[in-house]
C-alpha positions in Angstrom: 5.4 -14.5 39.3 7.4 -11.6 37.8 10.6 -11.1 35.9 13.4 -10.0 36.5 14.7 -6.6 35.9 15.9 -7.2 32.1 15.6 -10.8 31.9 15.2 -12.1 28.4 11.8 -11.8 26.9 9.8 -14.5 25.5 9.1 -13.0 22.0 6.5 -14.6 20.0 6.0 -11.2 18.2 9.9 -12.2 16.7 11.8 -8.9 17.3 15.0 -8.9 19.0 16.2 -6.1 21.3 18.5 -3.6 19.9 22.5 -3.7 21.3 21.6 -0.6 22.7 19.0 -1.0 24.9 21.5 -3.3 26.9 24.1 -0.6 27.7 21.0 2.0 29.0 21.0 2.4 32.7 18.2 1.8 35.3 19.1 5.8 36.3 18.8 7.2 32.6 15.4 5.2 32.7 12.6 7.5 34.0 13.9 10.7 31.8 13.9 8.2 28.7 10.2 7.1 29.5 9.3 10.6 29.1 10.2 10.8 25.5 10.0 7.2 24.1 7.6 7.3 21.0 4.8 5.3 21.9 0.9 4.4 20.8 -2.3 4.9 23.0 -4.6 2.1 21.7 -6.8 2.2 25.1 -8.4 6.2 25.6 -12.1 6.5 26.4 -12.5 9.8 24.5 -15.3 10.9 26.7 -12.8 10.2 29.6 -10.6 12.4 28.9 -13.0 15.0 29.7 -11.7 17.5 32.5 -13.6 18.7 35.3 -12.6 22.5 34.5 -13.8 21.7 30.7 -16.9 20.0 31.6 -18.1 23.2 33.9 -16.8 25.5 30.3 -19.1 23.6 28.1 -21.8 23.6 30.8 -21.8 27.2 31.2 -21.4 27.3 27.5 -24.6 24.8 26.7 -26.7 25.8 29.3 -26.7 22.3 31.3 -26.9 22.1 35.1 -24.8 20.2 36.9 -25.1 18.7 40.4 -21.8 19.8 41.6 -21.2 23.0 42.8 -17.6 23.8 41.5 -15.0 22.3 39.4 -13.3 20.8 43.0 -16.6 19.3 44.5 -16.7 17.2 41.2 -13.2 16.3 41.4 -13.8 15.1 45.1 -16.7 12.7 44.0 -13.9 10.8 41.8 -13.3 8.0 44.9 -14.7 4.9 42.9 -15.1 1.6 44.5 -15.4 0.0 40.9 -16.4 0.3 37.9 -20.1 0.9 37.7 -19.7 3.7 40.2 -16.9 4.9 37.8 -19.9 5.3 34.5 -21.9 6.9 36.8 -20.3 9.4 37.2 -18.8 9.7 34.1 -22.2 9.2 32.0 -23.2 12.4 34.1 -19.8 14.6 32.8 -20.3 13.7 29.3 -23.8 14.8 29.5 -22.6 19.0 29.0 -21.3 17.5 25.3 -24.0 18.7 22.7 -22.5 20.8 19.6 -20.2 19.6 17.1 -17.7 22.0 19.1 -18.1 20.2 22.0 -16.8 17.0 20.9 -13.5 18.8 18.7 -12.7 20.7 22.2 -12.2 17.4 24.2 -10.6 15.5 21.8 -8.4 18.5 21.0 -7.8 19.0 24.8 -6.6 15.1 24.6 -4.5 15.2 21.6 -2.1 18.0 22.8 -1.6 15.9 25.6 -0.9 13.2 23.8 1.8 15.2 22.0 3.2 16.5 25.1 3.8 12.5 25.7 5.2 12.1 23.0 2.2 9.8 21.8 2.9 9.4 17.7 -0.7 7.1 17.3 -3.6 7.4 19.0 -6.4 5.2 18.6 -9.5 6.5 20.0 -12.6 4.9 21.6 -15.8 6.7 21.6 -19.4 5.6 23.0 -21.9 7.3 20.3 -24.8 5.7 22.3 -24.3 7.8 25.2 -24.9 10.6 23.1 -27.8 9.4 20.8 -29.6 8.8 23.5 -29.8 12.0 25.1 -30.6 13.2 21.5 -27.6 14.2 20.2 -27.1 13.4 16.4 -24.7 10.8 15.9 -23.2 12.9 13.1 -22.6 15.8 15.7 -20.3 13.6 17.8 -18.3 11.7 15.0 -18.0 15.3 12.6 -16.2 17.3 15.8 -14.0 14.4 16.9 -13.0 13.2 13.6 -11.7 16.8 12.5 -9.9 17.0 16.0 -8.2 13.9 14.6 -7.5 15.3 11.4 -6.1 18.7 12.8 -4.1 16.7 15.2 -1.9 14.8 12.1 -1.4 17.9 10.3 -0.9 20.1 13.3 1.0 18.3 15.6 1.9 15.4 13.9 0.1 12.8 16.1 -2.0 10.4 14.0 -5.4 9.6 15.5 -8.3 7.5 14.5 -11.6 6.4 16.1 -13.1 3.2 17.3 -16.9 3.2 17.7 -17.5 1.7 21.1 -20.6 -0.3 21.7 -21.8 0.3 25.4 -22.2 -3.7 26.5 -24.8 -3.0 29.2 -27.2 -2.4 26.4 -28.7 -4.9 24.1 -27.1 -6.3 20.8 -30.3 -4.7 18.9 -29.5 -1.6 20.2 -25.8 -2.4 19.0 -27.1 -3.2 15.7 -28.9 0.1 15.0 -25.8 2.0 16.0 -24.2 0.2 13.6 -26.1 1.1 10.8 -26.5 4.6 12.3 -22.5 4.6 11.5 -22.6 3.5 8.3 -22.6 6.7 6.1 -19.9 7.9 8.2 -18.0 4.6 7.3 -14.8 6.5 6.4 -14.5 8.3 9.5 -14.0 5.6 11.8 -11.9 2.7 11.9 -13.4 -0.4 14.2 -15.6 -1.1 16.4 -15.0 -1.8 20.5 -17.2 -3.1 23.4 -17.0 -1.5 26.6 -18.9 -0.5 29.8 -20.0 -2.6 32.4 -18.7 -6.0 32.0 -19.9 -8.4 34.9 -22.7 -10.5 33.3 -22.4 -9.1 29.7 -20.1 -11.5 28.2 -18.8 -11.0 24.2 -21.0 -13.0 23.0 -23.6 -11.2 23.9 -22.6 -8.6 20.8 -21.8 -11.4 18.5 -24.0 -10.9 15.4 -22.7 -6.9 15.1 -19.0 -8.0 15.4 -19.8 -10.7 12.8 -21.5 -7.5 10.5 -18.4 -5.5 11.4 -15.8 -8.1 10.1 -18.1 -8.6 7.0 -17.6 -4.2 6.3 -13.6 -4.7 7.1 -13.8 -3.0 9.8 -11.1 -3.7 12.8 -12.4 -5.1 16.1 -11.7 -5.1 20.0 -13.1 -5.7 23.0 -12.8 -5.2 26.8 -12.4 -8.3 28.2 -10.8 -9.7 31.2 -10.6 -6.6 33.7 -13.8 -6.9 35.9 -14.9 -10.2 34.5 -13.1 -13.0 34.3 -10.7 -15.0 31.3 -13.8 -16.7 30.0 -14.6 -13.3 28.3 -11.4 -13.3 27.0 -11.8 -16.3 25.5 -15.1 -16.1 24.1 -13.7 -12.6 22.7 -11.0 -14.4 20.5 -13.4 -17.5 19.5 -16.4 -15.7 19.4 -15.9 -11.7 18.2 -13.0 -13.0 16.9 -11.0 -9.5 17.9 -7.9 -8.1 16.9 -6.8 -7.2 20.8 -7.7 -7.4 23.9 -8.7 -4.1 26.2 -7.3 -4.5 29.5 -6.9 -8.2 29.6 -5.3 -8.4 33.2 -7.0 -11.5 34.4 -5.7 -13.6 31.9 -2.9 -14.5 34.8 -5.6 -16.8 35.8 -5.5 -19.1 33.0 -2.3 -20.6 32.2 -4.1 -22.2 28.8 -5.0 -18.8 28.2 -1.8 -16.9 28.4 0.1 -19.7 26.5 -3.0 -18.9 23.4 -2.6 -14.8 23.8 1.8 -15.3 23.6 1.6 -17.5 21.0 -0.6 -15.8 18.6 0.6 -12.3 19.7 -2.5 -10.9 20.7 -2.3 -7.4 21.7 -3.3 -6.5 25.4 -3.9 -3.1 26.0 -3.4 -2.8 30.0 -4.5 0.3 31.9 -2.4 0.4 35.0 -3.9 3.3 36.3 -7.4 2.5 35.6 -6.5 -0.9 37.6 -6.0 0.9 40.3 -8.3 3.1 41.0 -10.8 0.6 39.7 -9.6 -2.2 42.6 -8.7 -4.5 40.1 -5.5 -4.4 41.8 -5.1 -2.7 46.0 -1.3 -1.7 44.7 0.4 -1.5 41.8 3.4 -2.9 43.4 0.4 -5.8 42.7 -0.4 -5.3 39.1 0.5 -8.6 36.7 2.1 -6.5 34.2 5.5 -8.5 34.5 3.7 -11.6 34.6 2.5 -10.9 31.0 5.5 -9.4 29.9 7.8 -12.4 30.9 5.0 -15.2 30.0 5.9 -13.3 26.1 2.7 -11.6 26.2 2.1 -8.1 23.7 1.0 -5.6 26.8 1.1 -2.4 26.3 0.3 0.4 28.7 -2.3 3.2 28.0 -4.6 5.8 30.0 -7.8 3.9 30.1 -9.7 7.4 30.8 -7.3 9.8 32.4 -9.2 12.3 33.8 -11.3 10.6 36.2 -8.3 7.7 36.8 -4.9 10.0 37.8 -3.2 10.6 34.8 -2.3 10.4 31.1 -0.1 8.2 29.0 3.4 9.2 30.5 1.6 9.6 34.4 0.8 5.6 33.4 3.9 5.0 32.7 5.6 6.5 35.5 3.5 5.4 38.1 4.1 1.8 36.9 7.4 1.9 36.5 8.3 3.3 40.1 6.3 0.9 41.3 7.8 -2.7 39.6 11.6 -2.0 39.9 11.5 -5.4 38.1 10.6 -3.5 35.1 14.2 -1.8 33.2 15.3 -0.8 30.2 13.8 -4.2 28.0 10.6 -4.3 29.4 10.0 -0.6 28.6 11.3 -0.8 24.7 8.7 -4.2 24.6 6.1 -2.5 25.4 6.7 1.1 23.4 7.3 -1.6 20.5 4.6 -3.4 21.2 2.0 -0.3 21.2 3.7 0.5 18.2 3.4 -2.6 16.0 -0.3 -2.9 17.6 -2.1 -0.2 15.9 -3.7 -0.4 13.1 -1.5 1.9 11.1 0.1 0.6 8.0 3.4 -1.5 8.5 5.5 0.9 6.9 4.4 3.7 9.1 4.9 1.3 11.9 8.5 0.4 10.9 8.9 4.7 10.4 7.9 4.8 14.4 10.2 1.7 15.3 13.3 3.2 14.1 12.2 6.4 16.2 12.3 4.0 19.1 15.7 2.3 18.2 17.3 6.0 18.0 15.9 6.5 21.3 17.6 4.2 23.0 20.6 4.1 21.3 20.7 8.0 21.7 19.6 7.5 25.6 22.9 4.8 25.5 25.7 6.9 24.3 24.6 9.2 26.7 24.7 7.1 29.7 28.4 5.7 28.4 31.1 6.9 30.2 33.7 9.2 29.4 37.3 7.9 28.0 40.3 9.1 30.2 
């Protein structure tokens, strides 16, 4: 099932598309991708993490690594799925030890982001795959948090970070991470669930989502990309999360999809990441229209970029060349959607909305031909 190129949206999220994005052309479409204003609400901060940095902060720490050059390690990233993904990507973050570390790849991160014209970014991190190679969880959240900080005053990107729990762990484990967090309460905002997801199922974490919700802090979860819409479920009814992380296998549960368009339940879909995970063999595959035209709130995001083929706009592209179903509608719904899915405050929201709206009215008069 997918939709046709610019066929009316289902809109349980009740905006209406701007006049202009109707007189934009499919041609004037892949330069206008490029510099839509648009929210990353799915980046694995420890993904980010470059092969050519992770061999600088190596050299720089002191830690071997099993890889003899920066190409070698870049050659091992052929993944059959996703547990042979965090193996190799527990084994890059491992060269992160000094407060410096963690502001140099987040800082590498946001100035892409910029360069995509990424205005939010909400940022995952995994602090247990640092405390448990010893490194102080006040080492890791100190030298991303001021990345975050620079980033808003220095190139006007506003991040936050999301404290991940790692769901192949236990809940008590979970637990003491959470109250390992809590003196650094204003430096985060929510708390995720990621890592391997066949036979972890949400409710696995649910007492420390309940404790989260009870400090007001925001929640998400992965659910739905390995393992199947029962997790998705049990997210909403038992986590009781605010979006979804990746959420692609929704499309197998009609009751489910009706539930996630009604109540406007942000997905955040890593096209990318689907790929080179196998979730999907093509992207030519990947449900995105399906949950677009079925009035679902998808957005598209990086997922972890480094080890997965690209960034936010490389997404983008790629997903767009491949479903020419997608035009000029479906890409302002899901810049809006990213948008209006963050936690920022609805007036900074609205701020980044009009932003949009200029853009595509901009992109419009542009594309309007000349009077005689």
């Amino acid at each position: 099932m997918t939709a046709p190129q610019d066929a009316p949206l289902k809109a349980p999220w009740s905006f209406a598309l701007p006049e202009s994005v109707h007189r934009v052309p499919a041609s004037a479409l892949p330069a206008l991708i490029e510099r839509l204003p648009k929210a990353e609400l799915h980046l694995h901060i420890e993904g980010s993490l470059e092969p050519e940095l992770i061999f600088a902060l190596a050299q720089r720490n002191g830690v071997a690594l099993p890889y003899a050059s920066v190409e070698a390690l870049r050659a091992a990233y052929a993944f059959t799925d996703l547990q042979s993904f965090l193996d190799i990507y527990y084994a890059g973050a491992s060269v992160l030890l000094q407060e410096q570390d963690f502001f140099d790849m987040a800082w590498a991160y946001l100035l892409r982001a910029q360069a995509d014209q990424v205005v939010r970014a909400e940022l995952f991190f995994d602090p247990q795959t640092h405390t448990e190679r010893g490194v102080p969880f006040e080492v890791v959240i100190r030298g991303l948090h001021r990345a975050c900080r620079q980033a808003q005053a220095s190139l006007g990107v506003s991040a936050d970070l999301i404290l991940c729990f790692l769901r192949h762990l236990s809940e008590e484990e979970a637990l003491a991470t959470l109250q390992q967090a809590l003196p650094y309460r204003d430096l985060f905002i929510g708390v995720g669930l990621d890592s391997a997801e066949r036979g972890h199922p949400p409710e696995k974490f649910a007492r420390v989502f309940a404790q989260a919700r009870a400090l007001g802090l925001h929640v998400v979860a992965h659910a739905g990309e390995e393992g199947p819409p029962a997790y998705v479920w049990s997210a909403l009814d038992v986590l009781q999360v605010e979006r979804i992380d990746h959420g692609v296998r929704s499309v197998e549960d009609p009751a489910l999809m009706d539930r996630l368009a009604a109540q406007g339940v942000p997905l955040t879909v890593c096209p990318l990441s689907n790929l080179k995970l196998c979730v999907v063999r093509d992207l030519a595959d990947h449900p995105l229209p399906t949950l677009l035209a079925a009035g679902l709130k998808a957005t598209i995001n990086a997922d972890d970029p480094a080890y997965f083929g690209g960034y936010l706009n490389d997404n983008w592209r790629a997903t767009f060349a491949a479903l020419p179903q997608l035009g000029p509608a479906q890409a302002y719904a899901l810049a809006r959607h990213s948008l209006e899915a963050t936690f920022a405050p609805p007036e900074v929201q609205a701020a980044w909305v009009a932003r949009l709206d200029a853009a595509f009215e901009e992109a419009a008069a542009a594309s309007a031909p000349l009077r005689p």
